[in-house]
MILOLUM-938047 format. One record per residue (C-alpha): residue in one letter; x, z, y negated. Coordinates in Angstrom, 3 decimals. Each point is the difference from the previous one (the first is absolute). Layout:
REM residues N
A / X / Z / Y
...
//
This chain:
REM residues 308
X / -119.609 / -56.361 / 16.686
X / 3.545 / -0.535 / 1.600
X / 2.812 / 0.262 / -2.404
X / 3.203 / -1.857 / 0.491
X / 3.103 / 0.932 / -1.679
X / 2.081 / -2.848 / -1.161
X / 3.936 / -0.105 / -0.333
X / -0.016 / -1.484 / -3.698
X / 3.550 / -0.946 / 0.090
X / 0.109 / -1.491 / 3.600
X / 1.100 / -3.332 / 0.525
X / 1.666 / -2.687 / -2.047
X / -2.759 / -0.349 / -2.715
X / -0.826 / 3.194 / -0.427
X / -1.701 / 1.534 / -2.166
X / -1.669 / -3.034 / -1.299
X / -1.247 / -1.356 / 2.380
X / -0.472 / 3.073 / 1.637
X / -2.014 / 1.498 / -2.302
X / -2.276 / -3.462 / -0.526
X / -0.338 / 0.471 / 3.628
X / -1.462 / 2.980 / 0.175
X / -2.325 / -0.840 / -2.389
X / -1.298 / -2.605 / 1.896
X / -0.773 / 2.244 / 2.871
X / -1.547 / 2.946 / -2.229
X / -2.404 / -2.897 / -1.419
X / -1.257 / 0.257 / 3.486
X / -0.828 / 3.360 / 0.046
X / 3.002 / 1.395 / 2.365
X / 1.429 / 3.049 / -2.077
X / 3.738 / -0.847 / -0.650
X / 2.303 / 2.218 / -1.591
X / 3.715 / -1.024 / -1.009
X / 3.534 / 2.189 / 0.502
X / 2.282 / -1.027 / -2.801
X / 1.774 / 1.319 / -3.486
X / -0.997 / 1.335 / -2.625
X / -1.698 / -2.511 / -2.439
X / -1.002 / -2.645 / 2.358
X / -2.618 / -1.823 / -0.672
X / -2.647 / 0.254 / 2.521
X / -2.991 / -1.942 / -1.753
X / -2.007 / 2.969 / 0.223
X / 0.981 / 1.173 / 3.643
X / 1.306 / 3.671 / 0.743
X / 3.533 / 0.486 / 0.107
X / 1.994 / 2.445 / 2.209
X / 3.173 / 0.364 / -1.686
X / 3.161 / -0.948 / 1.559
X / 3.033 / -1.085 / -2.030
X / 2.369 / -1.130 / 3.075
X / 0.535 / -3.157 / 1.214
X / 1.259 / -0.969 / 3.469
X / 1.598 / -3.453 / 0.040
X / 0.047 / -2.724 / 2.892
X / 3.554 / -0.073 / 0.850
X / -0.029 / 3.695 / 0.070
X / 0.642 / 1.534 / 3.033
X / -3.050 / 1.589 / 1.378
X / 0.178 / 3.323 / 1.376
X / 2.648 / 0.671 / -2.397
X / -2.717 / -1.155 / -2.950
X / -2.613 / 2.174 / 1.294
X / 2.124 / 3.046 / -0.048
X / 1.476 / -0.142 / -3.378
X / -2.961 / -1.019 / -1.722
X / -2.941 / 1.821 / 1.076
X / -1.926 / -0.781 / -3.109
X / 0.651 / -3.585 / 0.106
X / -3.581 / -1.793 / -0.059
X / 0.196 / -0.997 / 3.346
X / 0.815 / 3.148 / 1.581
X / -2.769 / 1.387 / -1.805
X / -3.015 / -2.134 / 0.650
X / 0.894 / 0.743 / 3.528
X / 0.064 / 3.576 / -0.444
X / -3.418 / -0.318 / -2.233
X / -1.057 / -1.108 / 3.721
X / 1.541 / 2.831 / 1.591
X / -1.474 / 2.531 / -1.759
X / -3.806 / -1.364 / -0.180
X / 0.078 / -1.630 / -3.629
X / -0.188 / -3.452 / 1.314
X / -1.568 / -1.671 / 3.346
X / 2.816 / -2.132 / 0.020
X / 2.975 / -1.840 / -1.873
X / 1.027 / -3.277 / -0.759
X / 3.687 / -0.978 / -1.180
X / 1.810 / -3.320 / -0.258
X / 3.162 / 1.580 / -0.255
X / 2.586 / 0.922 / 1.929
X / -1.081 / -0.283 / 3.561
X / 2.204 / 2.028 / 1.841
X / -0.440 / 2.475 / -2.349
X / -3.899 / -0.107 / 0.478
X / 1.159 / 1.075 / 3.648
X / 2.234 / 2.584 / -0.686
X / -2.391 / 1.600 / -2.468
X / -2.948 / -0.289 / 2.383
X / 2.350 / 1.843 / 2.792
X / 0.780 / 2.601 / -2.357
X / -3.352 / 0.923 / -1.880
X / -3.001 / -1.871 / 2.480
X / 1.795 / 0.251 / 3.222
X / -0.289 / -1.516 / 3.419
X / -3.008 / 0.426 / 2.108
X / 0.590 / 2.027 / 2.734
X / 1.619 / -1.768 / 3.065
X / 0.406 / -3.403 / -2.645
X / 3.989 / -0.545 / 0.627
X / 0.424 / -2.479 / -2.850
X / -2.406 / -0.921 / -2.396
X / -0.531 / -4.180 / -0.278
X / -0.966 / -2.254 / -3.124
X / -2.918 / -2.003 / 1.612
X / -0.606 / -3.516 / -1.774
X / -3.192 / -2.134 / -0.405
X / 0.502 / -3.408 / 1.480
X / -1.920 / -2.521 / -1.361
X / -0.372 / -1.910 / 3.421
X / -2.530 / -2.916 / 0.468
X / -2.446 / 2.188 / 1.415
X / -0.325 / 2.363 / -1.622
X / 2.666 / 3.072 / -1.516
X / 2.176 / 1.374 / 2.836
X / 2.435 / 2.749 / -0.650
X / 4.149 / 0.129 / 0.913
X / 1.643 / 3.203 / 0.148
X / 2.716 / 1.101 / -0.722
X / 0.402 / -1.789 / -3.110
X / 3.600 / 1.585 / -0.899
X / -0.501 / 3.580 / 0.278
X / 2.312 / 0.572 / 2.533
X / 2.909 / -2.846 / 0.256
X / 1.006 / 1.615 / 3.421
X / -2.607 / 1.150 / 2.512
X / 0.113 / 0.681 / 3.790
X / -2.751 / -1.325 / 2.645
X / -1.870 / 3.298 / -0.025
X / -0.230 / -0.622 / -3.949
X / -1.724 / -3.202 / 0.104
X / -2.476 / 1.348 / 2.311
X / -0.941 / 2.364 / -2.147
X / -0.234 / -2.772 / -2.556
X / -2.388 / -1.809 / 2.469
X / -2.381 / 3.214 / 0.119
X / 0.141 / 0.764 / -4.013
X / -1.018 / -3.861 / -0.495
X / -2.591 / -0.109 / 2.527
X / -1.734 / 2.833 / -1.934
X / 0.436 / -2.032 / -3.403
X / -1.470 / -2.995 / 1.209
X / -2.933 / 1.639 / 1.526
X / -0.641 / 2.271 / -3.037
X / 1.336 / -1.808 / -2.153
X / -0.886 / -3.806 / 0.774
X / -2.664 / 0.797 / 2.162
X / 1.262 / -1.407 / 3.077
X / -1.171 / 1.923 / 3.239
X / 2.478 / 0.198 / 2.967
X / 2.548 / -1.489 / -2.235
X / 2.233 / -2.598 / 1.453
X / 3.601 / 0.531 / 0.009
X / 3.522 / -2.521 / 0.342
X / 3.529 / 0.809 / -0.239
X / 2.396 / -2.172 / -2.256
X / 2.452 / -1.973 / 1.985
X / 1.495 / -3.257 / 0.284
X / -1.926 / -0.834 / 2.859
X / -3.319 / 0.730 / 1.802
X / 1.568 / 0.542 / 3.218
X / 0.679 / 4.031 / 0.706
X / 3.131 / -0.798 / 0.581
X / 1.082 / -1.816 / -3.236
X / 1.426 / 2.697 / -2.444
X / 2.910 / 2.445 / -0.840
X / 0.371 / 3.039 / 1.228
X / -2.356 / 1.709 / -2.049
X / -3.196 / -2.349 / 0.173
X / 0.454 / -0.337 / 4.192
X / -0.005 / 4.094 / 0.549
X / -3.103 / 0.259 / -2.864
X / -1.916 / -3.303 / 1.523
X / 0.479 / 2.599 / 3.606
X / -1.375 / 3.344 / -1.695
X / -2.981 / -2.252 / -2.112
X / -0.985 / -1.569 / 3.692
X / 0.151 / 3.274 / 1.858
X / -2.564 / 1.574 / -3.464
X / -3.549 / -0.364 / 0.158
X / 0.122 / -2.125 / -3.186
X / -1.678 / -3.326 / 0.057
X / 3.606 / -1.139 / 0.266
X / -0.061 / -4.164 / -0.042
X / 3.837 / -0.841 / 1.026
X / 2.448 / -1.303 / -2.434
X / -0.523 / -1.821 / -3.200
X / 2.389 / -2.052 / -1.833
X / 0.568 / -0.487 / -3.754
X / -1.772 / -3.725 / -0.399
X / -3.107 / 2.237 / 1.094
X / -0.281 / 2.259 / -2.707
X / -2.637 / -2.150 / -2.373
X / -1.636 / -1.138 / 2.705
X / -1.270 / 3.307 / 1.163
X / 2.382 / 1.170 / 2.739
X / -1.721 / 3.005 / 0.130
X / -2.162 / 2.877 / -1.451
X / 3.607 / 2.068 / -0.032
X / 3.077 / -1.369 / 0.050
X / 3.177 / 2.076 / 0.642
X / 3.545 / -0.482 / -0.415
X / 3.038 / 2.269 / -1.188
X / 0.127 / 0.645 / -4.327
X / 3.379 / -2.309 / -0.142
X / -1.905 / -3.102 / 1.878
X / -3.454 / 0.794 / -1.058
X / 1.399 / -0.029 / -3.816
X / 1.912 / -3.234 / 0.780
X / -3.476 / -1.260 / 1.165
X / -1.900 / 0.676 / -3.232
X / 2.639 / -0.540 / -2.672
X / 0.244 / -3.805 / 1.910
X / -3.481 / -0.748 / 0.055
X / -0.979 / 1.339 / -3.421
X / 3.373 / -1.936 / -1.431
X / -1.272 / -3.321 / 2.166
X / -3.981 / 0.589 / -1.300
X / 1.180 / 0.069 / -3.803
X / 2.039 / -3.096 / 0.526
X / -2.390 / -1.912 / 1.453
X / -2.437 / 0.686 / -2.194
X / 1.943 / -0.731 / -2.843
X / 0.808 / -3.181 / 1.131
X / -3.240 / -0.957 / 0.900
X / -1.039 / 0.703 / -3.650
X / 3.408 / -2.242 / -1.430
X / -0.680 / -3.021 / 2.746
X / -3.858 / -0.117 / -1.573
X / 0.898 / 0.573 / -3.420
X / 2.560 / -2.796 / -0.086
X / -1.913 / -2.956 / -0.200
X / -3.225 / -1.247 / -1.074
X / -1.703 / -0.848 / 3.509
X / 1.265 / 3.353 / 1.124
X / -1.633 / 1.909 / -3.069
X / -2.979 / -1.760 / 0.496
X / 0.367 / 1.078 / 3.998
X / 0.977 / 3.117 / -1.140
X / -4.029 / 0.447 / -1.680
X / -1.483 / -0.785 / 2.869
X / 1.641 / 2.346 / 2.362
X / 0.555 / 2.934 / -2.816
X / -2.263 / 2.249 / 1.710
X / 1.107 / -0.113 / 3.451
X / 3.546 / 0.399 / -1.410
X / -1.153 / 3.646 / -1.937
X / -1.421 / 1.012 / 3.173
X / 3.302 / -0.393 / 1.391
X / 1.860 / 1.572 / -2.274
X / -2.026 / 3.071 / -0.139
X / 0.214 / 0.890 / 3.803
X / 3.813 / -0.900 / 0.195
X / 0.800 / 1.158 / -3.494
X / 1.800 / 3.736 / 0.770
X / -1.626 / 1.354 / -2.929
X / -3.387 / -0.209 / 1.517
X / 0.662 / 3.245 / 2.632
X / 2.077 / 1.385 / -3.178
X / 1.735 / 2.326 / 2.553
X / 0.789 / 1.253 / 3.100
X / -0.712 / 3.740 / 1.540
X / 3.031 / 2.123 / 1.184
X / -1.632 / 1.816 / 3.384
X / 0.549 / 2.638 / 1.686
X / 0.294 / 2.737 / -2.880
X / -2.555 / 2.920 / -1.110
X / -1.151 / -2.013 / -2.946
X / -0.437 / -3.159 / -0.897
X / 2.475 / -2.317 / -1.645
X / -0.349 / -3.560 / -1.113
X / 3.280 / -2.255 / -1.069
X / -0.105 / -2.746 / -2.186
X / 2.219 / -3.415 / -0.221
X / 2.871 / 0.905 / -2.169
X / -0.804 / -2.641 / -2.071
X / -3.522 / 1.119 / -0.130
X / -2.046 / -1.729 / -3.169
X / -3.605 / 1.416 / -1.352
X / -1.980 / -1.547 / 2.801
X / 2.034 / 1.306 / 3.032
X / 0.002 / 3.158 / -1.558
X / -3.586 / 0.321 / -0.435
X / -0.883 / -1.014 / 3.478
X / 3.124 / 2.736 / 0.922
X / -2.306 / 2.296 / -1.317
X / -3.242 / -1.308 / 1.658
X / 1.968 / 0.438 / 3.644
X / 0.458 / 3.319 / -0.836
X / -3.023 / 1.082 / -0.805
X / -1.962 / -2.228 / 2.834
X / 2.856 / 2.093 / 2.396
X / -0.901 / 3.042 / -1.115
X / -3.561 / -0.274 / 0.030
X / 0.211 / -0.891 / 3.597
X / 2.069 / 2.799 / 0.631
X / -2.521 / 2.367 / -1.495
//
């Protein structure tokens, strides 16, 4: 059975909601056990003790060092030392990254490890990476990026001979800065199904199988679309709600409108896997309720069964 440790005090709800969480995905028969203090209450599921806490606006590396026995830092080392076939936080993302350096380590030849992203695209889930691992990276970084999605998406998402686009503000190969015209050269010269440029109106619509930008744009990206997703929906739900032909519209196309929200809704991937380390590591939304959690969880151990 693959075991997954959980962070219990991750994220901004934690350990609530953290804990409920987990639940949910033990229900399903994925072994889950939770890194927290003393006296938590786990609703029946084991507890590794760890009474630290590492905070958001802490600084990462810095975090990691002074408080090895934080819960973070040790449901990655659970990982590390063959206790757990992976580990899920919602915490503090960079230091998910600096504690997967430390304790899981990069795979060798991996320069920088990169957060890679379901995409919810029209056609189908697509993956962008790097999702804010890394908020500067060099042209032969996001090639590297390009090969570590390309395995994802055909392991992961089943896609043979993956497809692959660069982020850019222009399909052309010469539209871009610096950076995105000397990676769309190396990405051209690979032998990856390389597709040319992509640009940001593309992403839902299924640019391609793997997307790849930089950490700073490629976090830009997602924080924009999943900010522009909630407020659409939202508003959607207000226009129909606010008068009686549009609740009685609002009936008719209920359904449709769920379906929607569950493949754009961020909570339905529940995570997003950091690549390119010994081990595997799955971060959460910050903000991460019960359900996002739970799916977290279900990532991790769908990853790691793959893996094994």
């Amino acid at each position: 059975m693959t075991r997954i440790a959980v962070d219990a005090l991750g994220g901004d709800r934690a350990p609530v909601e953290v804990v409920a969480g987990a639940l949910e995905a033990a229900a399903d028969g994925i072994d889950v056990v939770l890194y927290g203090p003393s006296g938590l209450d786990t609703g029946g599921l084991p507890l590794v003790e760890a009474a630290d806490r590492i905070e958001m606006a802490e600084k990462p590396a810095d975090a990691v060092r002074a408080k090895p026995d934080s819960s973070l830092v040790a449901a990655v080392r659970g990982v590390a030392e063959g206790n757990a076939d992976a580990v899920v936080s919602a915490g503090n993302t960079g230091a998910m990254l600096a504690a997967g350096l430390l304790h899981l380590r990069r795979i060798p030849g991996v320069q920088r490890p990169a957060i890679a992203v379901p995409i919810p695209a029209r056609d189908g889930v697509s993956v962008l990476l790097d999702g804010g691992a890394n908020a500067d990276s060099r042209p032969e970084h996001l090639l590297q990026f390009a090969y570590m999605g390309s395995i994802f998406a055909e392991h992961i998402l089943d896609r043979p001979n993956p497809t692959v686009r660069l982020l850019s503000i222009g399909e052309e190969p010469e539209k871009g800065d610096q950076l995105t015209l000397e990676a769309h050269q190396l990405l051209r010269e690979s032998d990856l199904n390389f597709q040319g440029n992509a640009e940001g109106r593309d992403l839902l619509r299924g640019a391609a199988d793997v997307v790849v930008t930089g950490g700073f744009t490629g976090n830009l990206a997602l924080k924009l679309l999943e900010g522009t997703i909630k407020e659409l929906l939202d508003a959607l739900r207000e226009e129909i709600s606010s008068t009686t032909r549009g609740k009685i519209g609002g009936l008719l196309i209920r359904p449709a409108a769920r379906r929607l929200r569950t493949r754009l809704d961020p909570d339905t991937y529940g995570g997003a896997y950091l690549l390119g380390l010994r081990g595997l590591a799955v971060i959460a939304h910050g903000n991460s309720g019960r359900r996002a959690i739970a799916n977290a969880i279900r990532l991790g151990a769908a990853g790691s069964s793959t893996v094994s």
